[in-house]
N, C-alpha and C positions, 0 to 999 in steps of 0.2 A: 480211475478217479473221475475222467471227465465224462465218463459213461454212467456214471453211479449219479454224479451232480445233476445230469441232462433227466434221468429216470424219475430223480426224485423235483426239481422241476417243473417235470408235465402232470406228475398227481399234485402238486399244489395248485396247477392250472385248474387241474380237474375239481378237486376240490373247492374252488372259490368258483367256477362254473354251477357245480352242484349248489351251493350255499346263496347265492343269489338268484338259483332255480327256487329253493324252498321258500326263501323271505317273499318273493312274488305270489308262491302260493299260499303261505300263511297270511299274507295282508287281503287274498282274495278270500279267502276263509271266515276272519275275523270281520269283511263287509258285508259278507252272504249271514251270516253269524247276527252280525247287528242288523241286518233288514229283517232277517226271519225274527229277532226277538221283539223289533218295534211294530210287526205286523201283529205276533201274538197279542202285545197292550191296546189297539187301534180299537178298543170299547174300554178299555181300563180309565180310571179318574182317580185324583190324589187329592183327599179332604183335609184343609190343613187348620189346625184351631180347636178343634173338637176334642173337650174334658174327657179322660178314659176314665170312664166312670162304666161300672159294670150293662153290658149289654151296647154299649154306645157305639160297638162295630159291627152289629148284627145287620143284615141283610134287613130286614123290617125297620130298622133304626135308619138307615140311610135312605132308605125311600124315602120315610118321611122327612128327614130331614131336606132334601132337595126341594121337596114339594113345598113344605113350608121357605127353606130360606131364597128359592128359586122364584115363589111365587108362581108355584105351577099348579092345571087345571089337574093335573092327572099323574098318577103313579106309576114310578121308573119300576122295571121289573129289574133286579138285582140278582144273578145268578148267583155271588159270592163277594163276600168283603173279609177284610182282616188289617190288625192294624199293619204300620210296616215293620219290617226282622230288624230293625235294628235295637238295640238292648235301650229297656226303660231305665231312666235316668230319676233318684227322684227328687221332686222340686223342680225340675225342668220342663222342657215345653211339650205338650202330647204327643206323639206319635201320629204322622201321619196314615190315613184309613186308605186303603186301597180297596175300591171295590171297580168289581167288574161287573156291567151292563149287560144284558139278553142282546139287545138289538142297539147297531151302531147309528143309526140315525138318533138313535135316544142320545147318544154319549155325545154327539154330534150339537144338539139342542140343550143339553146341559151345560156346555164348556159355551156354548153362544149368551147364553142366560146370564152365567156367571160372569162373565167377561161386562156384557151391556148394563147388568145390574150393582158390580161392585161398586161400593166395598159392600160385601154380603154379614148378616151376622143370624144366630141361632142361640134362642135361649140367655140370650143375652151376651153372648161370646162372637168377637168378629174371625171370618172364618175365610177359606179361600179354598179356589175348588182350579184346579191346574188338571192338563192333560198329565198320564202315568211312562211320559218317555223312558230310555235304556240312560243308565249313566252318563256315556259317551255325550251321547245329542243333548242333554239336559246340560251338561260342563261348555258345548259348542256354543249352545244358544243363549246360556246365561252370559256368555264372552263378550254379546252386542249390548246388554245392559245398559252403559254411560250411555256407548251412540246413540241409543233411543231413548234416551232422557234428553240427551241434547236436540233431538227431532222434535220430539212432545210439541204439539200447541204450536207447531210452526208454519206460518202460513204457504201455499202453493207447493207443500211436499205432504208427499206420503210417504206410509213405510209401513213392512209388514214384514212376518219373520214366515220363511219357507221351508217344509219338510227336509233334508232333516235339520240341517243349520245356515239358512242363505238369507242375507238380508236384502228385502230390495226395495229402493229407495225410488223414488218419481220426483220431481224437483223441475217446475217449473218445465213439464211435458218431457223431460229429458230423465230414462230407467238405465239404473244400475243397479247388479248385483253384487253382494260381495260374501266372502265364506273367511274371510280372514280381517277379525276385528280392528286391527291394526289400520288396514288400509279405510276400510270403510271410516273411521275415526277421523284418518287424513286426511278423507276426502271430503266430508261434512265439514270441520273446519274450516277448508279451502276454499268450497264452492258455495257452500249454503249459509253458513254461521257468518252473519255482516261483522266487519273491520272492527266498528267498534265495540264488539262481546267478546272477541280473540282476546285471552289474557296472554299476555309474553310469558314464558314460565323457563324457569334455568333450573335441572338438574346434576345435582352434585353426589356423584358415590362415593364417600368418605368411610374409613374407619374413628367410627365417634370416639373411641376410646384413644387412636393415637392421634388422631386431628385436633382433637376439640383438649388434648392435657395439659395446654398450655395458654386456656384462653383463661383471663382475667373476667372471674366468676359475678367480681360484684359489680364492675363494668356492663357486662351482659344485661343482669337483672333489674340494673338502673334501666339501660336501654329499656328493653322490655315495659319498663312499669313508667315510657313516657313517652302516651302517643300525641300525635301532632294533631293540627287541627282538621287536615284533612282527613286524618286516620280517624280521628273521632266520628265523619260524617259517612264515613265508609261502610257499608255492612259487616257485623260481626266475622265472618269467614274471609272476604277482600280485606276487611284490616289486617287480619292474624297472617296474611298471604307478604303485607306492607313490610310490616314489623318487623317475620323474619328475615325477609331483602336487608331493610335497613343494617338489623344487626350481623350478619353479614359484610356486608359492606364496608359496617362502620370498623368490627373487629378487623377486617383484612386491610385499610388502609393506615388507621387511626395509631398515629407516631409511639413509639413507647408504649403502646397498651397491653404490650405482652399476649398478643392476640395470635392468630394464624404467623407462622416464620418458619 
């Protein structure tokens, strides 16, 4: 028996040796995997806005379109365009056009146009012209969104987003990078966002349905439909921020109200 237990044992060692030899090699896989596919796109562009209207993804049709909505001297040579695979919906919004560029300086001079000249429009439709990244790095880099809203317009910082997903910030001669939304978030708040644009903010993870079945409905709604005078002077989105504190508040303290218990 204790020869059979020790036997079998060492092949579970063996086994979970193996299986964290593999996960190692599949993550190097799936990185060698996503650079060779973001190399392939490094001349691709993604037209976003544009009516499918017969011919509208043609290789002659995108030239011109650049040239016009770009306000350029001269014609991008377009090896191939098409719209994207994903299934036409209808009544929905276009499909965006994928096309691929001859020469990457051109694709290079496009995405600088577009960026410096937005918001762009064509034929009277407003339009947007973005680099053609891999799923992966498009979900990374979309992650820093809020951060760089909150950067926008802010004096003695820069920031810019770096291949494939790094953000780095400059702030008063002092650079950080960051690849983890979260932290960069924490750290703009901390360091850059002054004391008084910090909103305090309390999160609460409740199940609405067994928390909130015993709150006194017409109490709530009263609340709701009577803001105060400061709340009036507030901005529409800072008040509705006020309100629900208050009624919070009001329902978890407030005697008899049949509220939170």
């Amino acid at each position: 028996m204790e020869t059979g237990l020790s036997a079998w044992s060492d092949e579970v060692v063996t086994l979970q040796t193996t299986v964290n030899t593999l996960k190692t090699e599949v993550a190097e896989l799936r990185d060698k995997y996503e650079d060779l596919e973001g190399r392939a796109r490094r001349c691709n562009i993604r037209i976003l806005g544009v009516p499918e209207t017969p011919g509208s993804n043609s290789t002659t049709s995108v030239s011109k379109l650049l040239r016009e909505a770009l306000q350029s001297d001269k014609d991008v040579l377009i090896d191939r365009s098409h719209r994207s695979l994903a299934p036409r919906k209808p009544g929905g919004k276009p499909r965006a056009i994928v096309a691929k560029l001859h020469y990457f300086q051109d694709c290079v001079e496009v995405l600088n146009r577009a960026r410096t000249r937005a918001p762009l429009r064509y034929n009277g439709e407003s339009i947007a012209i973005f680099p053609d990244y891999t799923t992966r790095v498009a979900k990374a880099r979309a992650a820093f969104t809020e951060v760089r809203k909150l950067l926008h317009n802010r004096q003695n910082v820069r920031f810019g987003i770096l291949f494939p997903a790094r953000l780095r910030v400059t702030h008063n001669g002092e650079e950080k990078e960051f690849t983890d939304a979260e932290k960069a978030m924490t750290y703009v708040r901390n360091h850059i966002i002054p004391a008084e644009e910090r909103v305090p903010e309390i999160v609460l993870s409740l199940d609405a349905e067994k928390a909130f079945d015993r709150v006194e409905w017409g109490y709530l709604f009263s609340a709701l439909g009577r803001p105060t005078g400061r709340q009036q002077q507030e901005q529409p989105e800072t008040r509705h921020k006020i309100v629900q504190a208050q009624v919070l508040h009001q329902i978890w303290i407030r005697p008899g109200s049949g509220g939170l218990r």
